[in-house]
C-alpha positions as CSV (number, residue, x, y, z in Angstrom):
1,X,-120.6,91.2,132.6
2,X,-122.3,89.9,135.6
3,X,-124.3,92.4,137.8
4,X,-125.9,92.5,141.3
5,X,-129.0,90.9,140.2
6,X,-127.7,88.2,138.2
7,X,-125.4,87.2,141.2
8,X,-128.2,87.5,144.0
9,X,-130.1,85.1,141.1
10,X,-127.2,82.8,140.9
11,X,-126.4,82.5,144.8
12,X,-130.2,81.5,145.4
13,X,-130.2,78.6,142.5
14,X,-126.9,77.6,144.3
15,X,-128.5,77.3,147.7
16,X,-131.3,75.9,146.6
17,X,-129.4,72.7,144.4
18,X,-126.9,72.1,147.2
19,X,-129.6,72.9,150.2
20,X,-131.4,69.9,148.3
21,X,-128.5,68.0,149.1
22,X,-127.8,69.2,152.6
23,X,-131.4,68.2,153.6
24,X,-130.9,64.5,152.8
25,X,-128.0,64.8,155.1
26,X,-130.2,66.1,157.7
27,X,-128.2,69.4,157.5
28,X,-130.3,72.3,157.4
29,X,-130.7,73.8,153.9
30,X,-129.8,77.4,154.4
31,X,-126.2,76.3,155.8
32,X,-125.6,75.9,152.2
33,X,-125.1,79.3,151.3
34,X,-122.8,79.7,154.3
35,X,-120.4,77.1,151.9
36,X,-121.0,78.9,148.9
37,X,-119.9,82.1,150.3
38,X,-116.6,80.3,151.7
39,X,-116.0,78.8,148.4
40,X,-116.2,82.7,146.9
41,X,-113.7,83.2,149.8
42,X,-111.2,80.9,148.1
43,X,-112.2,82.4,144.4
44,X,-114.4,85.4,144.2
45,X,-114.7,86.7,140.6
46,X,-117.0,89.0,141.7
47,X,-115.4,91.2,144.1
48,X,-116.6,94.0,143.1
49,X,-120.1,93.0,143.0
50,X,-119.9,92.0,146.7
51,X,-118.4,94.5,148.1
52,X,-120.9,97.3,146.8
53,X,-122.8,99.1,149.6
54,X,-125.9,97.6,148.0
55,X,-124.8,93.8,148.5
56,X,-123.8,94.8,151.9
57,X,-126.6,96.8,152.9
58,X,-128.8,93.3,151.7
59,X,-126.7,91.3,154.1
60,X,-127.2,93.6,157.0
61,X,-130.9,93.4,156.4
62,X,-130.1,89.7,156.5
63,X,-128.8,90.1,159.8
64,X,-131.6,92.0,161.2
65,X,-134.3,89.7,160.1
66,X,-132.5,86.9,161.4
67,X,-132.6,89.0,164.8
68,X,-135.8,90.2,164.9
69,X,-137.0,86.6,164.0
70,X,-135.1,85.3,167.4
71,X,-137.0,88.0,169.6
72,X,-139.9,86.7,168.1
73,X,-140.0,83.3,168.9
74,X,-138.6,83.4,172.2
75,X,-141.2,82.0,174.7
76,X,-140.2,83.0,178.1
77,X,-143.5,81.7,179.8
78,X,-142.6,78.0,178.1
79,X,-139.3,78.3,179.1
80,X,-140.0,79.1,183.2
81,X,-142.1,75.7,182.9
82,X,-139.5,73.3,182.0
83,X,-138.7,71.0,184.8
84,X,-135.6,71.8,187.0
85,X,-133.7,68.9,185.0
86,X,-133.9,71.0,181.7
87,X,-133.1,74.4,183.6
88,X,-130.0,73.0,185.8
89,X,-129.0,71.1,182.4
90,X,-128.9,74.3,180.0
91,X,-127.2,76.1,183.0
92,X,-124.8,73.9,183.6
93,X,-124.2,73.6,179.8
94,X,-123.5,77.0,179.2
95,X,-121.2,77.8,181.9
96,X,-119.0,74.6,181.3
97,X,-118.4,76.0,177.4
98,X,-118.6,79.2,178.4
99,X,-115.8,78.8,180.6
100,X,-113.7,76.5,178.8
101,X,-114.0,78.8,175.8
102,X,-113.0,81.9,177.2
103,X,-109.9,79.9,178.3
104,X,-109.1,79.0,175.2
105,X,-110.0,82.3,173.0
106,X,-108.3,84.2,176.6
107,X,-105.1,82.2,176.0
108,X,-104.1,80.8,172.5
109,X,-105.8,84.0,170.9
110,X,-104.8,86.6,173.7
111,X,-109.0,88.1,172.9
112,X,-110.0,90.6,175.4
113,X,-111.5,89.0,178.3
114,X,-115.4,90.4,177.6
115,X,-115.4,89.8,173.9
116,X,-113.9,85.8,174.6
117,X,-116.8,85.4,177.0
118,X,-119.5,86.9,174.7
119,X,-118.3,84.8,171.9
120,X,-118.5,81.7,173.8
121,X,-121.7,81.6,175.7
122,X,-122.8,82.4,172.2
123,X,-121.2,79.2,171.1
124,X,-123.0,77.2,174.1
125,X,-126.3,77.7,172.7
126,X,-128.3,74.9,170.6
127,X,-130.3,75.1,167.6
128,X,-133.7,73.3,168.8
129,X,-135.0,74.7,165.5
130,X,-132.6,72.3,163.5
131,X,-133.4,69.4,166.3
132,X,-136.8,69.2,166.0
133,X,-137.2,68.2,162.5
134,X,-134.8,65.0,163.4
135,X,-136.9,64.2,166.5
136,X,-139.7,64.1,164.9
137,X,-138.9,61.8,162.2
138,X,-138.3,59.1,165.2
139,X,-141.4,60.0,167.3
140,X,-138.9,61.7,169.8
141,X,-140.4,65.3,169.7
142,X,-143.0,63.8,172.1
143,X,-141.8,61.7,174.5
144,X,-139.4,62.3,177.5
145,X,-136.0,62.6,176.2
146,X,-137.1,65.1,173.4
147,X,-139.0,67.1,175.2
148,X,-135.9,67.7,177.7
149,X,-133.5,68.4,174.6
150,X,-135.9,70.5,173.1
151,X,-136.9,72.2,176.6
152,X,-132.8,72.8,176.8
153,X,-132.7,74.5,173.4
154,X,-135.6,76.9,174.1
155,X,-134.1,77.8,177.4
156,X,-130.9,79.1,175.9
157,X,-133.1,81.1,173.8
158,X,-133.0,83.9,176.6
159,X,-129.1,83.4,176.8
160,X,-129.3,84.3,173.1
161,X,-130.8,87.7,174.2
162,X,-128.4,88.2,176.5
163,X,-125.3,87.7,174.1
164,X,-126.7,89.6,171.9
165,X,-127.5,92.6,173.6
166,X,-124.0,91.9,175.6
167,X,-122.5,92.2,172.3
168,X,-123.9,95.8,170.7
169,X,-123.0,96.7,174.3
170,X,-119.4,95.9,173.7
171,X,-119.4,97.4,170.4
172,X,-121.1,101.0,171.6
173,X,-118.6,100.9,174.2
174,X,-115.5,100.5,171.9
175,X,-117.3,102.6,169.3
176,X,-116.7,105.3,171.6
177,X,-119.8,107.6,170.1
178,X,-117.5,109.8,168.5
179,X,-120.1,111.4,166.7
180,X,-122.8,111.9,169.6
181,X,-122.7,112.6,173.2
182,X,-123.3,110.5,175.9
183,X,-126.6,112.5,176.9
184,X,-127.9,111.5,173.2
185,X,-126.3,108.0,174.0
186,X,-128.5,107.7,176.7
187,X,-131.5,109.1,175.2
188,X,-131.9,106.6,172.0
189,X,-131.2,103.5,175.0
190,X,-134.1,105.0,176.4
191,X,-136.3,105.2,173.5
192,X,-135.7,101.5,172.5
193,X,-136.5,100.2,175.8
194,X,-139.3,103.0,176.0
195,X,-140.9,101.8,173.4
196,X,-140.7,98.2,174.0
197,X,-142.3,98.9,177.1
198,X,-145.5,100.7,175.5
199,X,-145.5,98.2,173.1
200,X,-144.9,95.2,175.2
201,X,-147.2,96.4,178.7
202,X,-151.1,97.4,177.8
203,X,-150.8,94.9,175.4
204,X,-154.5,93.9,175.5
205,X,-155.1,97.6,174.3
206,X,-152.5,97.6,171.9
207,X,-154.3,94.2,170.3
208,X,-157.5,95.6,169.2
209,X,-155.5,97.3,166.1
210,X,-156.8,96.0,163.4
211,X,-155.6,95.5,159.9
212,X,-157.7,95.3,157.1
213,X,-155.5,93.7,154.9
214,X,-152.2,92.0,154.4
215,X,-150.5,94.7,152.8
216,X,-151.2,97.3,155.2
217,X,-150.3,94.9,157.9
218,X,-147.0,94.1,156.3
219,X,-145.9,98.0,156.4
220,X,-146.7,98.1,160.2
221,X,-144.4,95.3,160.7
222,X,-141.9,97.1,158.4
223,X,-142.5,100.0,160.3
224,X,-141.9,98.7,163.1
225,X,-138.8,96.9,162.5
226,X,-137.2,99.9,160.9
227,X,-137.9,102.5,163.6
228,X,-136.2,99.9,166.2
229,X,-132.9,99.3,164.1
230,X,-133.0,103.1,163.3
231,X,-132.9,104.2,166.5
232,X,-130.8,101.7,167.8
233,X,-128.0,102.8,165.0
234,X,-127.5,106.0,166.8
235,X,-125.7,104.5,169.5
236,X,-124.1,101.5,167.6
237,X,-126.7,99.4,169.0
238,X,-129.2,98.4,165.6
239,X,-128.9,94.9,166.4
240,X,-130.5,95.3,169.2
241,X,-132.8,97.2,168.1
242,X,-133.6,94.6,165.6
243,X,-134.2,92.0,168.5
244,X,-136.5,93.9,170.5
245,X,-138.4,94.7,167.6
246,X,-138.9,91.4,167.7
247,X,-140.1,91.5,171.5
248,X,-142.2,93.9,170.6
249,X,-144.3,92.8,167.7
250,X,-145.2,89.1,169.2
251,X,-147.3,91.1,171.9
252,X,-149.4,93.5,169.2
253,X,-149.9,91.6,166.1
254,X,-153.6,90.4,166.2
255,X,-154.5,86.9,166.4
256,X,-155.7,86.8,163.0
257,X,-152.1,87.6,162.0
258,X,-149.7,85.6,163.7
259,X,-150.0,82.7,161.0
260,X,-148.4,85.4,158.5
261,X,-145.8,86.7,160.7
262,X,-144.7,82.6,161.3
263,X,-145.0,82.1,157.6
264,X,-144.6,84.9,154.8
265,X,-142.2,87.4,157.3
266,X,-140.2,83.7,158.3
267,X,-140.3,82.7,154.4
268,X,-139.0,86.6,153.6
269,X,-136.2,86.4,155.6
270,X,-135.2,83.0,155.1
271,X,-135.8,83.2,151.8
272,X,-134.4,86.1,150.7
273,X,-132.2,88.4,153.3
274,X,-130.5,85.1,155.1
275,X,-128.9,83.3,152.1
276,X,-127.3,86.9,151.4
277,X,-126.2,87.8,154.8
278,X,-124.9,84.0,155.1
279,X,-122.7,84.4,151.9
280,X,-121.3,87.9,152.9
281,X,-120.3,86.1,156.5
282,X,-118.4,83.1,154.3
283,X,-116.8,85.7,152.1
284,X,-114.7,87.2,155.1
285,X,-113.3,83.6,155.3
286,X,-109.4,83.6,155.4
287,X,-107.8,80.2,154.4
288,X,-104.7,80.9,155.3
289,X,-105.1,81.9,158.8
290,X,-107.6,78.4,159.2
291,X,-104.9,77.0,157.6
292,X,-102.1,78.4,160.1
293,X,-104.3,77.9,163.1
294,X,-105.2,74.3,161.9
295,X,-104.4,73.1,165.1
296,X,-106.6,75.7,167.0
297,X,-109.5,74.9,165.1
298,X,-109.6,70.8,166.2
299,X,-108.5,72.6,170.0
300,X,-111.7,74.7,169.8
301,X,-114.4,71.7,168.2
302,X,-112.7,69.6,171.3
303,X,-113.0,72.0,173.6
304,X,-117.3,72.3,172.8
305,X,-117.6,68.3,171.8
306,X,-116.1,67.9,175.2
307,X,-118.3,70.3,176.8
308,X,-121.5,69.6,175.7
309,X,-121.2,66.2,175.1
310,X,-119.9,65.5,178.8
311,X,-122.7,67.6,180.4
312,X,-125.1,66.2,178.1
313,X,-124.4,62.6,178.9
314,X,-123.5,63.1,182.9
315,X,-126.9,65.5,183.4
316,X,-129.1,62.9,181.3
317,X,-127.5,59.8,183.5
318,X,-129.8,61.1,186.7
319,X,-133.0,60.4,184.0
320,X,-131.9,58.5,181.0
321,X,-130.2,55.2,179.8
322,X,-126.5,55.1,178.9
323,X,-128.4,55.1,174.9
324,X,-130.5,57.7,175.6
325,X,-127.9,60.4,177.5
326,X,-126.0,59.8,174.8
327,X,-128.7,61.2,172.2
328,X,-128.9,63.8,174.7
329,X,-125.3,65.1,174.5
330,X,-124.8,65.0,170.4
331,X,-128.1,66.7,170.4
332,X,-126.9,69.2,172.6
333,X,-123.8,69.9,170.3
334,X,-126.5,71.2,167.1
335,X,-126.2,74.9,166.2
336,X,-127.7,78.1,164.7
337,X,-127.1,80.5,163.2
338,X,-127.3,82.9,166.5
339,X,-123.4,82.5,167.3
340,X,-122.9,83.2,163.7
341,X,-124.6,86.5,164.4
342,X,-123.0,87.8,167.3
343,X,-119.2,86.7,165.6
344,X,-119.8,88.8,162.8
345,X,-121.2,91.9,164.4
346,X,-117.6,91.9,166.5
347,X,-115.7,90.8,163.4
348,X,-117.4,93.9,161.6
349,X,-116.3,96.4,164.3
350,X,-113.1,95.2,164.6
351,X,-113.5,93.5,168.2
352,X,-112.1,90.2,166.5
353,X,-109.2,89.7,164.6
354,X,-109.5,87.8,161.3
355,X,-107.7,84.9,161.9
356,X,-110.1,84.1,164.9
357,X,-113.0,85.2,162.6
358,X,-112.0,82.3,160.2
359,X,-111.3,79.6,162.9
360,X,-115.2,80.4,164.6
361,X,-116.2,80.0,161.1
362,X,-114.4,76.8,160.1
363,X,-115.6,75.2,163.7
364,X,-119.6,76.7,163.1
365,X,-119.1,74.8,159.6
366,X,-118.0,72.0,161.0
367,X,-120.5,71.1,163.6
368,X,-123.0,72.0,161.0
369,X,-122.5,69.7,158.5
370,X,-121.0,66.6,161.3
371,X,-123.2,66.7,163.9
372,X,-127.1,66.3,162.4
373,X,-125.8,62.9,160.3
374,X,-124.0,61.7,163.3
375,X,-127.2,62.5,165.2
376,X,-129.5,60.3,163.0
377,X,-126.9,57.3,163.0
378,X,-126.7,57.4,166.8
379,X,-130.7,57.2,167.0
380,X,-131.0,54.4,164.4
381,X,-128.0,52.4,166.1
382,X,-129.1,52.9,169.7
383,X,-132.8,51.9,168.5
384,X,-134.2,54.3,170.5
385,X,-136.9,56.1,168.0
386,X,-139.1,54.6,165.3
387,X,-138.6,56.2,161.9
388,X,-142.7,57.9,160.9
């Protein structure tokens, strides 16, 4: 009989073969265990297994990484640079879906008015992460038109922050605190923002720490992490927590560090806690209701083609070609694995029904594996880049 390990073995070799097979597609590789935990969705002979605390309590962790990884790499310094094309075009970009998406999750899934807009301006953001490897292969990264895409995806990075933290809002607020008061409610806020702020102000004091070693330097980081999610748990708010642990670290870890925070932390969490915490979202998947809402599903992937696609390619006409606005907008319509996040911290607390759960799902899966391969066609056909 199969146990945890054997299963946690089994679901890496899976997302390792078919990742293989998503890369030549351009699709990114860890995407792959997102299908794999839909396909358990349809036919899960280990039930049991994954819905133990311990396969759970791995996914969380998945969650958290993914988290603290996204307050680590935002850059808001690079991101007040960008010329006021990239700012007015990532503006204008996330209101259009933003609106058109709380319409449509308002009205054809009657979703409380604060959780529809949450869930879409998490929708409007791109995945420049996913982007970049593509640009690069045609000599894009560098030049004009990939800087502004790329300058676009970085800028939303702060509109990630603000989802987020919009979103553990929402959730404390529905939580209610039953078991805590308002006074202790207020208190652990404090503490996380507190702490961020020591961390985050004398930070030239703060950088002469030194580590010895990469073990001991690994616990602080651990240390670190942890306290932020634990006392962000006391008021329903540990993803948040995780995210400004995030914050904090990029302003104390040494220079001599960094390297191992953008490599061995980024390979533990990608490597490890993600492929988990993507299989646990894909299990929650409900055919049926993708099935009866069918219809809903092509609604909603219209509603953000539209969006991003026609702000995209109107924006890009005041600087591009026809060709290259066009690059522009498809690129635009890339995603991450931030919306992912913020749908199933709601779906978790009961903010979102399942039915919507499984159409967000079915349309993040959707754009994932269309949109990178129609990406690379577009760019060969319009002759734009120059394959390295």
């Amino acid at each position: 009989m199969i146990n945890l390990m054997l299963l946690l073995a089994g679901i890496f070799l899976a997302t390792f073969s078919i990742g293989k097979l998503f890369e030549r597609a351009r699709i990114p590789w860890i995407f792959a265990s997102l299908f794999i935990g839909m396909g358990l969705a349809a036919y899960n002979p280990f039930v049991d297994i994954t819905s133990e605390p311990s396969f759970v309590f791995l996914a969380e962790l998945g969650m958290y990484f993914l988290l603290f990884l996204i307050g680590y790499d935002l850059n808001a310094r690079g991101i007040f640079r960008q010329r006021r094309f990239v700012f007015t075009t990532a503006v204008a970009l996330i209101i259009s879906e933003t609106i058109l998406g709380t319409l449509v999750l308002r009205f054809l899934f009657t979703t409380p008015w604060a959780i529809a807009i949450v869930v879409s301006s998490s929708f409007a953001t791109v995945g420049e992460a996913i982007l970049l490897p593509i640009l690069s292969e045609f000599n894009l990264a560098n030049k004009k038109l990939g800087q502004a895409i790329l300058g676009i995806g970085v800028l939303d990075d702060i509109i990630e922050v603000f989802t987020i933290t919009a979103a553990v809002i929402i959730i404390g607020r529905f939580a209610g605190y039953p078991h805590i008061n308002i006074w202790t409610n207020l208190l652990a806020l404090a503490s996380l923002f507190g702490l961020l702020y020591v961390m985050v102000a004398p930070h030239k004091r703060v950088h002469r720490f030194q580590f010895h070693d990469i073990p001991s330097f690994f616990l602080f980081v651990l240390f670190i992490i942890l306290l932020f999610i634990g006392i962000g748990d006391y008021v329903e708010s540990s993803a948040l927590g995780a995210l400004l642990s995030g914050i904090a670290l990029k302003n104390v870890v040494p220079k001599n560090r960094i390297r191992f925070v953008e490599r061995e932390i980024k390979t533990m969490s990608f490597g490890f806690f993600a492929p988990v915490f993507f299989v646990w979202v894909g299990l929650n998947t409900d055919y049926g209701a993708i099935i009866d809402n069918f219809l809903l599903v092509i609604v909603l992937v219209l509603v953000i083609a539209v969006a991003k696609m026609g702000v995209g390619y109107l924006m890009g006409r005041t600087q591009f070609s026809k060709k290259e606005s066009l690059i522009l907008g498809t690129s635009l319509m890339v995603k991450m694995s931030t919306s992912i996040v913020v749908i199933k911290l709601l779906f978790e607390k009961g903010m979102i029904a399942a039915n919507l759960y499984s159409v967000l799902i079915a349309t993040t899966a959707i754009f994932s594996f269309i949109v990178p391969i129609l990406l690379v066609r577009i760019i060969e056909r319009a002759g734009i880049g120059v394959r390295s």
